[in-house]
Phi, psi and omega in degrees: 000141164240127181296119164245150162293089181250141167252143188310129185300152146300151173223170185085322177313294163330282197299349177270306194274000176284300145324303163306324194266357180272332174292281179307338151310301208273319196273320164281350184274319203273350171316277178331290207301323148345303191269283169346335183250318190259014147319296201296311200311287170325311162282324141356278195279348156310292181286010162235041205249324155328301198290316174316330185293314192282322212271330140333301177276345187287322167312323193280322163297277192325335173270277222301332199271295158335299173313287163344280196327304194289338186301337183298343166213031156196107174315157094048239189280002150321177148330095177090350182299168162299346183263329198329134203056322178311161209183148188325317193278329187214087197279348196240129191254158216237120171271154194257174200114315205240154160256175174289138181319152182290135187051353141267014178069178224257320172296291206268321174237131204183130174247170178214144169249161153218174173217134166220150184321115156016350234292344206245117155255159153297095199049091156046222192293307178329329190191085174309186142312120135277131166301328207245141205266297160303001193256144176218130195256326171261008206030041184242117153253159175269126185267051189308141168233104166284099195261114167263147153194111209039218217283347181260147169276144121222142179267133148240181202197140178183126180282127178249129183265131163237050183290137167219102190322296182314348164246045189296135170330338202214113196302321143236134215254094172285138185210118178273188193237052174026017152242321166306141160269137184283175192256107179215129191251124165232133151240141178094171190233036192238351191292188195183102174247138201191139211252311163007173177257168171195120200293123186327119173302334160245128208277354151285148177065343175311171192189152168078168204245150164301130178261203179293143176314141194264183157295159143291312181232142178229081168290199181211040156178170188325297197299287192287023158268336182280316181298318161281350178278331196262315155336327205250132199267139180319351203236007178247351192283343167281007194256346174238097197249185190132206166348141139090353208066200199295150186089051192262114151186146191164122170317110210202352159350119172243356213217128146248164201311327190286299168328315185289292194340309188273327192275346183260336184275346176271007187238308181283046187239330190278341194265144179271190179236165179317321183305335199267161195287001172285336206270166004289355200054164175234171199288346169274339184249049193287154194274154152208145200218129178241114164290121150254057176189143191309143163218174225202144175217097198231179195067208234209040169292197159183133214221146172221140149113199179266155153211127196254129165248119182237225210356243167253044147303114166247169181259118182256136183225124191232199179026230194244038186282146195223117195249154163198098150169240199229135149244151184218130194237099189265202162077229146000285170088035150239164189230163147196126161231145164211175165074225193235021199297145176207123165256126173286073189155245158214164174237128184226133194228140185209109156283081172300334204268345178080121163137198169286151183260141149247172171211168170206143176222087182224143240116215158213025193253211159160207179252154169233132165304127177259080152343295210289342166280331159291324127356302174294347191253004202280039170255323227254328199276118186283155178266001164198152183245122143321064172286348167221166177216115151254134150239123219267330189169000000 
C-alpha cells in the first residue's frame, strides 16, 4: 500500500508577518519622529541661544552708548560715576537704567549689565592693570552683559577703551612709552603753537560754540616735561599759549600709546590712502586717510578730516597747506610743520615702533586747538573702542 504525505496550507502566516513588519514600521516611525522632534528641539534652542547672544549684545551697546554719553560731565570714578562703590571684595556693579530689548518684551528678551574696573591687564604691558576698583585712570572697563531669551543665557565681556580723541589735552598731545622723553625742536620766534579754542577757519560743517582753553603742548610724564622745558628758548614762551597763559605746556597726559593705538585701528579699515581722488576731502565731505610711508602736505592746499600716519612713516606739513581735524601720527612717532603751514584741531604724535616721540615747529606756521574743527569730524570718531570680546557663558 502507499502513503501520500499531504501538507496542510498554513494559515495565519500572512497576517503574522504583516504584524510584524507593521510593528517594526511603528517602532521606526516613532524612531524617526523622536530624533526628529528632538532635531527641532535642538535647533530651537540654537535659535534661541543666538538670539541670547544678540540680546547680550544689544546690553553691551547700549552700556558702552550710556556711558559715552555720561562720560561727558562725570568721569568714571567721580561722584556718581559708574565705578562709584565698588571695592576689593565685591568690583564689579550692576548698571541702572537699561529695558527690554525692543519689540520682544520682558518673558523673551531682557539684559541685565554690570561694569568693572581693569584690575587685571590685558596682553601684558599693551593695557596695563587699574589698582583700584574706584579709581579708573585709563578710561578702560570690563562690560559684562546678560542676555535672556525665554529660557536661554548668554554671557558675553568686552574691554571697552572709552579715550575720547576729540578732547585731547593739548593742541598738541606728545606720548611716551614713560622710559624715552619725547623729543621737541621749535626754532625761530614767529611759529604758534595755542591751546586757546580758536574758530574752524572754514565755517561749512563746522559745528559748536568755542570752549576753555587746552594746554599748547601736553605731554605724559615727569622726563618729557624737563626735555620740553629746556626746548622752549626764553623767547618763545609767548609762541605757546593756551591753559595758564604763556608758556602753556605740561604734564597732563590723558591718552596713552596703547589708547591711540585702538582708536586709530578702530579708523583704519574705514580710511583711503593718501592716493585716492577723495583725499585731501573738503569741508562738507571730510575724509579719513591712512599713511604708512612719510607723507608731506606742502603748497597751498586745504585738507578735512582725519589723517593716521602710521608704520615708519613720518609726518610733514609745509608751504601754506592748511588742515581742520585730527591728526594721529603713530608708528615713527614724527611731526614737522615748518615754513607757514596751520593746522585746525589737534596733532597727537606717538612713537609706537620704540623710541622717542618728536615733534619740530618752525616757521610762522603751527598748531591751533579747534572745537569747532573737531566737531566737524565727531561723527567719524568712535566714542569707545572694543579692545577684547569674551563670551563668558
Amino acid at each position: 500500500m502507499r502513503w501520500t504525505l499531504k501538507r496542510r496550507k498554513p494559515r495565519g502566516t500572512i497576517l503574522g508577518m504583516s504584524l510584524l513588519l507593521l510593528s517594526l514600521l511603528t517602532s521606526l516611525g516613532a524612531g524617526l519622529l523622536n530624533v526628529a522632534l528632538n532635531a527641532h528641539t535642538g535647533a530651537r534652542h540654537d535659535i534661541n541661544a543666538q538670539r541670547a547672544l544678540a540680546v547680550a549684545e544689544a546690553g553691551i551697546s547700549h552700556a558702552r552708548r550710556l556711558i559715552a554719553v555720561e562720560l561727558r560731565t562725570t568721569p568714571l570714578s567721580e561722584p556718581r560715576g559708574r565705578l562709584t562703590g565698588t571695592k576689593p571684595a565685591a568690583p564689579e556693579v550692576a548698571l541702572s537704567g537699561f529695558t527690554d530689548v525692543e519689540n520682544l518684551g520682558p518673558a523673551q528678551g531682557r539684559y541685565s549689565v554690570w561694569v568693572r574696573n581693569n584690575l587685571e591687564p590685558y596682553k601684558g604691558p599693551v593695557y596695563p592693570a587699574d589698582p583700584v576698583p574706584a579709581a579708573d585712570t585709563d578710561n578702560r572697563i570690563w562690560i559684562r552683559s546678560e542676555g535672556k531669551y525665554r529660557a536661554v543665557s548668554r554671557t558675553v565681556r568686552v574691554l571697552v577703551d572709552f579715550t575720547n580723541l576729540l578732547d585731547p589735552p593739548g593742541a598738541i598731545t606728545l606720548i611716551d612709552d614713560g622710559v624715552t622723553p619725547d623729543r621737541a625742536t621749535l626754532n625761530g620766534n614767529a611759529f604758534l603753537v595755542t591751546g586757546n579754542d580758536t574758530p574752524a577757519p572754514t565755517t561749512t560743517g563746522a559745528c559748536g560754540s568755542l570752549g576753555t582753553p587746552k594746554y599748547g603742548i601736553s605731554v605724559n610724564s615727569a622726563g618729557s616735561l624737563t626735555a620740553l622745558a629746556k626746548a622752549v628758548a626764553g623767547n618763545q614762551m609767548d609762541n605757546i599759549t593756551g591753559t595758564g597763559g604763556l608758556g602753556s605746556y605740561a604734564d597732563n597726559g590723558s591718552i596713552s600709546r596703547a589708547q591711540l593705538q585702538s582708536v586709530a585701528n578702530a579708523l583704519i579699515p574705514w580710511a583711503k590712502k593718501p592716493s585716492d581722488k577723495e583725499f585731501p576731502g573738503t569741508a562738507d565731505s571730510p575724509g579719513i586717510f591712512v599713511a604708512n610711508s612719510d607723507i608731506k602736505l606742502a603748497g597751498n592746499g586745504r585738507g578735512y578730516g582725519i589723517l593716521i600716519v602710521t608704520g615708519n612713516g613720518t609726518f610733514e606739513m609745509t608751504g601754506t597747506y592748511q588742515w581742520e581735524g585730527l591728526i594721529i601720527v603713530l608708528g615713527a612717532g614724527s611731526a614737522t610743520i615748518t615754513g607757514t603751514p596751520n593746522l585746525y584741531g589737534a596733532l597727537l604724535v606717538a612713537n609706537t615702533n620704540g623710541g622717542a616721540t618728536e615733534v619740530t615747529v618752525k616757521g610762522d606756521g603751527g598748531v591751533n586747538y579747534s572745537s569747532q574743527a573737531l566737531c566737524r569730524i565727531q561723527n567719524m570718531v568712535p566714542t569707545s573702542t572694543v579692545i577684547a570680546w569674551q563670551q563668558v557663558g
